[in-house]
MIZA-486533 format. One record per residue (C-alpha): residue number from 1; x, y, z; residue in three letters. Coordinates in steps of 0.02 Angstrom, whole numbers. Example, Ala and Ser with C-alpha at 12.3 -4.5 7.8 and 13.67 -1.06 7.14 Angstrom:
2
+-----+--------+--------+--------+--------+
! num !   east !  north !     up ! residu !
+-----+--------+--------+--------+--------+
!   1 !    615 !   -225 !    390 !    ALA !
!   2 !    684 !    -53 !    357 !    SER !
+-----+--------+--------+--------+--------+
***
This chain:
277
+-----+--------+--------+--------+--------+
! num !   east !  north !     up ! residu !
+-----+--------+--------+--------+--------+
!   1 !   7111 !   5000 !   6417 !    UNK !
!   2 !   6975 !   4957 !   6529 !    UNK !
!   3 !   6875 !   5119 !   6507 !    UNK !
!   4 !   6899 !   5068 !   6315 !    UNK !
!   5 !   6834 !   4875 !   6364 !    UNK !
!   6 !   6702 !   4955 !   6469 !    UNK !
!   7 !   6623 !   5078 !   6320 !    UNK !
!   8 !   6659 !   4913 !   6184 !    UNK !
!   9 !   6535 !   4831 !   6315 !    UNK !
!  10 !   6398 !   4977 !   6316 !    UNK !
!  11 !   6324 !   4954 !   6170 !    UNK !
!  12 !   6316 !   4777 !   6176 !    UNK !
!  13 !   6233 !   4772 !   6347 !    UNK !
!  14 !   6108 !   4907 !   6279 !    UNK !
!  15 !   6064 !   4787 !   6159 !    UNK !
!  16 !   6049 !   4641 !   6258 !    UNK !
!  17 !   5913 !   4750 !   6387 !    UNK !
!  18 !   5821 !   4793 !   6233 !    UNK !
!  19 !   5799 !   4611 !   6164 !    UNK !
!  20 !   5764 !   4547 !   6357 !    UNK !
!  21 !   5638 !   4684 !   6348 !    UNK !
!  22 !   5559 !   4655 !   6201 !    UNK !
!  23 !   5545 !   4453 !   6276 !    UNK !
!  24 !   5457 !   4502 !   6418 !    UNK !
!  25 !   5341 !   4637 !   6330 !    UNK !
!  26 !   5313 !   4535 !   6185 !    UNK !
!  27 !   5151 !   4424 !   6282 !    UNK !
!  28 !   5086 !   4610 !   6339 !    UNK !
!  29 !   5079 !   4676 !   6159 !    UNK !
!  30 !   5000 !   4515 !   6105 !    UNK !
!  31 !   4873 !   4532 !   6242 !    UNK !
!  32 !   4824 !   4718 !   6191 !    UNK !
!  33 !   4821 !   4667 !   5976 !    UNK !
!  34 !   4709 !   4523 !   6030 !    UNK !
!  35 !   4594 !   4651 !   6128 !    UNK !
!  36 !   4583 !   4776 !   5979 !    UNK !
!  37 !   4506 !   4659 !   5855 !    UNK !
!  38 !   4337 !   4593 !   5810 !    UNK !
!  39 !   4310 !   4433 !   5875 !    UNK !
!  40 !   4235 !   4361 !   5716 !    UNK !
!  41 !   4412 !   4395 !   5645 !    UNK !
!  42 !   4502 !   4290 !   5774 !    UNK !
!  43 !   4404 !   4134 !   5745 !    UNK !
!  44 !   4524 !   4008 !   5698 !    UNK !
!  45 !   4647 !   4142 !   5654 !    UNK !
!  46 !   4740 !   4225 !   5815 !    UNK !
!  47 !   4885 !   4294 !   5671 !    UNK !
!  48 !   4741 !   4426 !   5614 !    UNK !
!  49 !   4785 !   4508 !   5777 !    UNK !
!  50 !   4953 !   4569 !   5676 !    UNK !
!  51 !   4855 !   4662 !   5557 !    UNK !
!  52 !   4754 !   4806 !   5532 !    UNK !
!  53 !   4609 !   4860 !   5567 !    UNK !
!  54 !   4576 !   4884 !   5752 !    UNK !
!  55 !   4430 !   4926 !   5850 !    UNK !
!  56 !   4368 !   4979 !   6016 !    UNK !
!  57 !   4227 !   4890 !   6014 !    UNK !
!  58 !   4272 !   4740 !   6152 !    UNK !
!  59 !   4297 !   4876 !   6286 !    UNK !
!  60 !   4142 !   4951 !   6241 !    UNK !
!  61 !   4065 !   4785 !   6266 !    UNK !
!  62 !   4143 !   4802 !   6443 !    UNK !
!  63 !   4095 !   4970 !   6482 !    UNK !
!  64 !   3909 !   4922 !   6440 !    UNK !
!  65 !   3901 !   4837 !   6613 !    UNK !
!  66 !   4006 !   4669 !   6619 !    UNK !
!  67 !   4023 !   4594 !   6786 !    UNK !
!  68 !   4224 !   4637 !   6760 !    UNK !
!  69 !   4157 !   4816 !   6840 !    UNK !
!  70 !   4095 !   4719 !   6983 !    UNK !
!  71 !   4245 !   4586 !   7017 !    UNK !
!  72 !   4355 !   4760 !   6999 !    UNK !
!  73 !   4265 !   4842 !   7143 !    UNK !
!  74 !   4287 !   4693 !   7272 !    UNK !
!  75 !   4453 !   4669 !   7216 !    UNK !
!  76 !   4487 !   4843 !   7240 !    UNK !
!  77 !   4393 !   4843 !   7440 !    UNK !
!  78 !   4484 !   4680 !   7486 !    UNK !
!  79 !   4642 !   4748 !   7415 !    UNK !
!  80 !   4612 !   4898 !   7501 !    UNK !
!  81 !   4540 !   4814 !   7666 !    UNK !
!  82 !   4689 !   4680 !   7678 !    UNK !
!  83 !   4842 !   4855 !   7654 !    UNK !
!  84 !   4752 !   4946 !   7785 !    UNK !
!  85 !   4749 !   4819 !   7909 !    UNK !
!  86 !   4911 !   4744 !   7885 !    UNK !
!  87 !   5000 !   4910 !   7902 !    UNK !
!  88 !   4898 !   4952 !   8048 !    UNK !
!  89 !   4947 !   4767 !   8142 !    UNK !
!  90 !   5122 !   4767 !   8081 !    UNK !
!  91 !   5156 !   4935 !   8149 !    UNK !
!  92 !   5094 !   4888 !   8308 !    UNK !
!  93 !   5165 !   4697 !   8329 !    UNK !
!  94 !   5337 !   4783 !   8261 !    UNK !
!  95 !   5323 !   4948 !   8390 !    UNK !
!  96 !   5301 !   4811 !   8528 !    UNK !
!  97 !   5423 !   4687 !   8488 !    UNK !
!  98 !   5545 !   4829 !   8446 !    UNK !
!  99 !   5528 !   4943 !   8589 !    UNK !
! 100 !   5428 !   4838 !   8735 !    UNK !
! 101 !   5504 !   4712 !   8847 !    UNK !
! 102 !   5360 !   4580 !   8876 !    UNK !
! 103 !   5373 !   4385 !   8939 !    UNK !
! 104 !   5422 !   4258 !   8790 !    UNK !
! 105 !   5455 !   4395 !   8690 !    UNK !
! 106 !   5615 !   4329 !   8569 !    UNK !
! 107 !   5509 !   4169 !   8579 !    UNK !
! 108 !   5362 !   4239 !   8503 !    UNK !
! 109 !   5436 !   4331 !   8364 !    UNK !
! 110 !   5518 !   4172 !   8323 !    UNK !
! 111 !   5357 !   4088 !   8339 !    UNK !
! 112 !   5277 !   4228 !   8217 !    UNK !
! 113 !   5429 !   4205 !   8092 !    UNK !
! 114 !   5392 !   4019 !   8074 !    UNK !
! 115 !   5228 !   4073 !   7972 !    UNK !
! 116 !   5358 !   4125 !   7807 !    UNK !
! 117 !   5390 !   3919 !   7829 !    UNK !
! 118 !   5216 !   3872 !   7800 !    UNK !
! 119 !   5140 !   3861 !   7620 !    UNK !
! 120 !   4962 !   3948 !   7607 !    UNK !
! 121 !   4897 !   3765 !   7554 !    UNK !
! 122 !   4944 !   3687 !   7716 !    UNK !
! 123 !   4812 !   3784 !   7820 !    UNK !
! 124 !   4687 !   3767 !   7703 !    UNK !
! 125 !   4569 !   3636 !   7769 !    UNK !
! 126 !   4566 !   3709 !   7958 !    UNK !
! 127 !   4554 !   3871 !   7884 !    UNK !
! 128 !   4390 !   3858 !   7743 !    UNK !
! 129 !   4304 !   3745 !   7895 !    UNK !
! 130 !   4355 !   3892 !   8011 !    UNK !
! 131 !   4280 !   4002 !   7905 !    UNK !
! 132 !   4138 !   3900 !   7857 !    UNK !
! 133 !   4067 !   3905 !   8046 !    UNK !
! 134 !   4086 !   4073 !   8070 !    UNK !
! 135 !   3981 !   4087 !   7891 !    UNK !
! 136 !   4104 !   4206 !   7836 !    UNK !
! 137 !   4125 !   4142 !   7640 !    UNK !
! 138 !   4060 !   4249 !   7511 !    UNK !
! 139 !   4102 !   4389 !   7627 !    UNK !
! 140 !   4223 !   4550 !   7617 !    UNK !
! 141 !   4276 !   4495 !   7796 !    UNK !
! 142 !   4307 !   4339 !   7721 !    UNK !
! 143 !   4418 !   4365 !   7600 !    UNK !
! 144 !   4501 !   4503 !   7684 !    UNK !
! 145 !   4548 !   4438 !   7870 !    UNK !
! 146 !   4672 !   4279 !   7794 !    UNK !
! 147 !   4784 !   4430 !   7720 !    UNK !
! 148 !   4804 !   4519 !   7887 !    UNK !
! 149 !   4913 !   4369 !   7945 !    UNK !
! 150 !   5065 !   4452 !   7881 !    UNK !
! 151 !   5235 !   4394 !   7973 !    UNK !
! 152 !   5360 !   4461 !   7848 !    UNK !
! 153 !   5281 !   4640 !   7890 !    UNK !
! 154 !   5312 !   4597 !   8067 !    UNK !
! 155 !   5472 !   4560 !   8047 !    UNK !
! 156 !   5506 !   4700 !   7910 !    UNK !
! 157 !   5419 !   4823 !   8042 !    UNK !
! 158 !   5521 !   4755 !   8180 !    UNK !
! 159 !   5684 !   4789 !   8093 !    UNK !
! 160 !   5617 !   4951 !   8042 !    UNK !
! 161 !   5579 !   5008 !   8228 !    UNK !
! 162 !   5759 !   4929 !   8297 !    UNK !
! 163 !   5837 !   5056 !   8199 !    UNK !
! 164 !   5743 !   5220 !   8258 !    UNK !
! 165 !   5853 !   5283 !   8391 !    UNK !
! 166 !   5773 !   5266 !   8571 !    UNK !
! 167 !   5825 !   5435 !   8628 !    UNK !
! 168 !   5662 !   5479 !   8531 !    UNK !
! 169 !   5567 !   5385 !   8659 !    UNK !
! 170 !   5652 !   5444 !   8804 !    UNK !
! 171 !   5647 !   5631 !   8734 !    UNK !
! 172 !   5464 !   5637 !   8719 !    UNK !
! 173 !   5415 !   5512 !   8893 !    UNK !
! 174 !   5521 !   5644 !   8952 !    UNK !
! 175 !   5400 !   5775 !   8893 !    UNK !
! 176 !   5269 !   5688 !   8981 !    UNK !
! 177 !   5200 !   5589 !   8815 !    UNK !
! 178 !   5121 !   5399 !   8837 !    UNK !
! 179 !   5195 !   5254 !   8749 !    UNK !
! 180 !   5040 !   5272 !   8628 !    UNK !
! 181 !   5079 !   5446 !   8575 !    UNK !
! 182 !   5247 !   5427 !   8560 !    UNK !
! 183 !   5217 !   5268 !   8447 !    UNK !
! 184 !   5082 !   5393 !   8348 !    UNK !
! 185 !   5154 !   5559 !   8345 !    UNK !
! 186 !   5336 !   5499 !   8366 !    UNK !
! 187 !   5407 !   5358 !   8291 !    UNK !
! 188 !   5248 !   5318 !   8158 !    UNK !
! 189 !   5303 !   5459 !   8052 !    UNK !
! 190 !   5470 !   5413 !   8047 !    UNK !
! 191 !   5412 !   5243 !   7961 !    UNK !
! 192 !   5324 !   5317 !   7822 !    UNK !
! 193 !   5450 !   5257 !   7695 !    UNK !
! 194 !   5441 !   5069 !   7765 !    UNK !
! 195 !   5232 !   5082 !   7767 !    UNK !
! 196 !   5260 !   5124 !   7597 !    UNK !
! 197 !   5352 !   4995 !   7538 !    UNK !
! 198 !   5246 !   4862 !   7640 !    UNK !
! 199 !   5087 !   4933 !   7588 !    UNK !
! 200 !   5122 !   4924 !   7397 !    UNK !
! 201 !   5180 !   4757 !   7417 !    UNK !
! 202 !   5024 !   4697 !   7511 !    UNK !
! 203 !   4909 !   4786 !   7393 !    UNK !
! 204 !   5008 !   4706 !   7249 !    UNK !
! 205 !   4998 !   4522 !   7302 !    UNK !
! 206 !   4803 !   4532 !   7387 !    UNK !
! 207 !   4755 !   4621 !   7203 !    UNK !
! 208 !   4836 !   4466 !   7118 !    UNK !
! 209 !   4773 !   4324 !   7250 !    UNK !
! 210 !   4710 !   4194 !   7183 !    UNK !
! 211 !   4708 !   4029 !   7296 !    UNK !
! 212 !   4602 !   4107 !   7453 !    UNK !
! 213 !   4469 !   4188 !   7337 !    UNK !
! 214 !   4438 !   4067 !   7236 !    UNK !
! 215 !   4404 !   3939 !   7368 !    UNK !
! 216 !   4308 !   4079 !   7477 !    UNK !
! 217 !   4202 !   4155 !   7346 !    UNK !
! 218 !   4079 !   4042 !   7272 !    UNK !
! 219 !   3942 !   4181 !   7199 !    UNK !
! 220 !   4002 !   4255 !   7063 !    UNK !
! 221 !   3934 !   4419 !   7118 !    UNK !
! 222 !   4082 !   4399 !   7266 !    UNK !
! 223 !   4223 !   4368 !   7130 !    UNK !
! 224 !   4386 !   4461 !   7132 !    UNK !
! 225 !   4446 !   4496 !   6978 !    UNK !
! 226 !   4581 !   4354 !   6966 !    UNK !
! 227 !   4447 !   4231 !   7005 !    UNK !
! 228 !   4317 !   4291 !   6879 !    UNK !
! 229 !   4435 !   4296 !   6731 !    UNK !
! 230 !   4499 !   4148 !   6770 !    UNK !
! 231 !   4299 !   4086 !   6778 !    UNK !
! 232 !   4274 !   4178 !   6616 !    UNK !
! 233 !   4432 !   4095 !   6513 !    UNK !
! 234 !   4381 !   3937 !   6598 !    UNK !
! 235 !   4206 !   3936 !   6511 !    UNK !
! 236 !   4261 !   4015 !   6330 !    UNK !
! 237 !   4158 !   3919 !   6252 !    UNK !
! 238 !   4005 !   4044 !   6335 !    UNK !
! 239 !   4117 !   4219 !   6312 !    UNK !
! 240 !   4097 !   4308 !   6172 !    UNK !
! 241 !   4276 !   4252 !   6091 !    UNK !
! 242 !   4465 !   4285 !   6125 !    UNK !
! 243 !   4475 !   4478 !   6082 !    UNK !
! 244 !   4326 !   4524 !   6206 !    UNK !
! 245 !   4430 !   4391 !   6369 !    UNK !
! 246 !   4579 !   4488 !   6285 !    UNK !
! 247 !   4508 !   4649 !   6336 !    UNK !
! 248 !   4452 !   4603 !   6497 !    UNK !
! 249 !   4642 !   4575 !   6537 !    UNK !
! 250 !   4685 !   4740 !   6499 !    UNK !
! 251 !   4576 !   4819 !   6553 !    UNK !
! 252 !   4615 !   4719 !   6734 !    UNK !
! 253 !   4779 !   4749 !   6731 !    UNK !
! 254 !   4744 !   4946 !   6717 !    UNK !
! 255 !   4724 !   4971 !   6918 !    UNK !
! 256 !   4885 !   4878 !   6945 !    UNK !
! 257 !   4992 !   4964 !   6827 !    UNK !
! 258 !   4937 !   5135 !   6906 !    UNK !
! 259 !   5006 !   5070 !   7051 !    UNK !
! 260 !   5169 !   5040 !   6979 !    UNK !
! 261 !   5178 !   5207 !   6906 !    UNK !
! 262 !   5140 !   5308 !   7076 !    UNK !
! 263 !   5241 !   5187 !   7167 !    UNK !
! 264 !   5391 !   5135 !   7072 !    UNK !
! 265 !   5516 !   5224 !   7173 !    UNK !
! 266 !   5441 !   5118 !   7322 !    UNK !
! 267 !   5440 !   4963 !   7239 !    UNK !
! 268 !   5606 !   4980 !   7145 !    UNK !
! 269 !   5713 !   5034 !   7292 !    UNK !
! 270 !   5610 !   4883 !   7398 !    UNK !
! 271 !   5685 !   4767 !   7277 !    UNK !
! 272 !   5849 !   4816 !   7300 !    UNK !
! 273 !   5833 !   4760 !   7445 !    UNK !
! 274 !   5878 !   4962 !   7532 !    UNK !
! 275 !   5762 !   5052 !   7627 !    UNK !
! 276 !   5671 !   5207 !   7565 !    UNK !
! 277 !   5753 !   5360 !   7655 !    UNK !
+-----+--------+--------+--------+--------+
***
């Protein structure tokens, strides 16, 4: 009977995962009809975007030089800059606090910790003045060194580390290795899966930052790509109409969805909350 309940059930949870699908792909479709029509056509009209014809022609606009190829790029090096960094600090501050016994150790990991409490908007003030001094806005430095304060990949590190067996260490200290190169040749490679995972997760959320850039980055040559969008939908009165800002969002959201696809195992088993063996 319950097998029998259970394949009843099947087809109505199939069809409840295709309409919750359809829900959540339904602004995404919208987004690429709007982006495939002539912007003369969308004047007053938006419902034209449900109709034939289509054209091309709003990426070729964007392909003819638009500054979107120039907010990609930084996005892309402070993306980049902010992964590489992060993984390279939280593997460190995790070896350490994993492996090392140091004074005020449990203390500081507690101390680092604290930082999930804080909102991003509470540090704000200290932080653009900060920043201001060191005339470091408008800057790749700029905008990258806020997103190397990363505790939850200190803590996610940390964990990761704490489970590595220590006879590892002993094994190769016994073969006469430092604590560097057993950190580098040793253990590192054994957190591959957890570098991974962090390092799509940082890349995901610096690529869709918006808060720090947009306070940092007052040229428009220095834009990320969330910040000039935003500029450009913010000033539509100067664009040249829906379908072309339509396109730009695709055509944005292109980098990011590679990611995905190269990294869903990553980002799906991350999610579910179980480490990538």
């Amino acid at each position: 009977m319950a097998a029998k309940g259970s394949q009843a059930r099947s087809p109505l949870t199939l069809v409840a995962l295709l309409l919750a699908a359809l829900v959540m792909l339904a602004p995404l479709i919208w987004t690429l009809l709007l982006s495939l029509k002539e912007n003369s056509e969308l004047v007053g009209n938006s419902g034209a975007a449900l109709s034939p014809p289509y054209t091309l022609e709003n990426y070729a606009s964007i392909l003819k030089g638009n500054q979107v190829f120039r907010w990609l790029i930084n996005s892309f090096i402070v993306s980049t800059g902010t992964t590489i960094g992060v993984l390279a600090l939280c593997s460190l501050a995790g070896y350490g606090f994993a492996r090392l016994d140091f004074p005020f150790r449990k203390t500081l990991f507690v101390f680092i910790l604290l930082g999930l409490a804080i909102p991003e908007q509470a540090v704000i003030l200290p932080q653009h003045r900060l920043f201001a001094d060191l005339r470091l806005h408008n800057s790749y430095p700029g905008l990258i060194l806020p997103g190397l304060a990363g505790p939850f990949g200190v803590f996610f590190m940390t964990q990761y580390f704490r489970a590595i067996p220590r006879d590892l260490d002993e094994a190769a200290m016994l073969d006469g290795a430092s604590r560097f190169r057993t950190f580098w040749t040793v253990l590192l490679p054994l957190t591959m899966p957890a570098q991974a995972t962090l390092g799509v997760f940082t890349f995901l959320a610096s690529w869709n930052s918006y808060w720090w850039p947009l306070i940092s980055a007052t040229r428009s040559d220095m834009y990320t790509l969330t910040v000039g969008l935003a500029s450009a939908q913010m000033n539509y009165a100067q664009t040249s109409g829906l379908g072309f800002l339509m396109a730009q969002a695709v055509f944005a959201s292109i980098p990011i969805f590679i990611v995905y696809v190269l990294f869903q195992k990553q980002i799906v088993r991350a999610m579910a909350g179980t480490a990538v063996r």
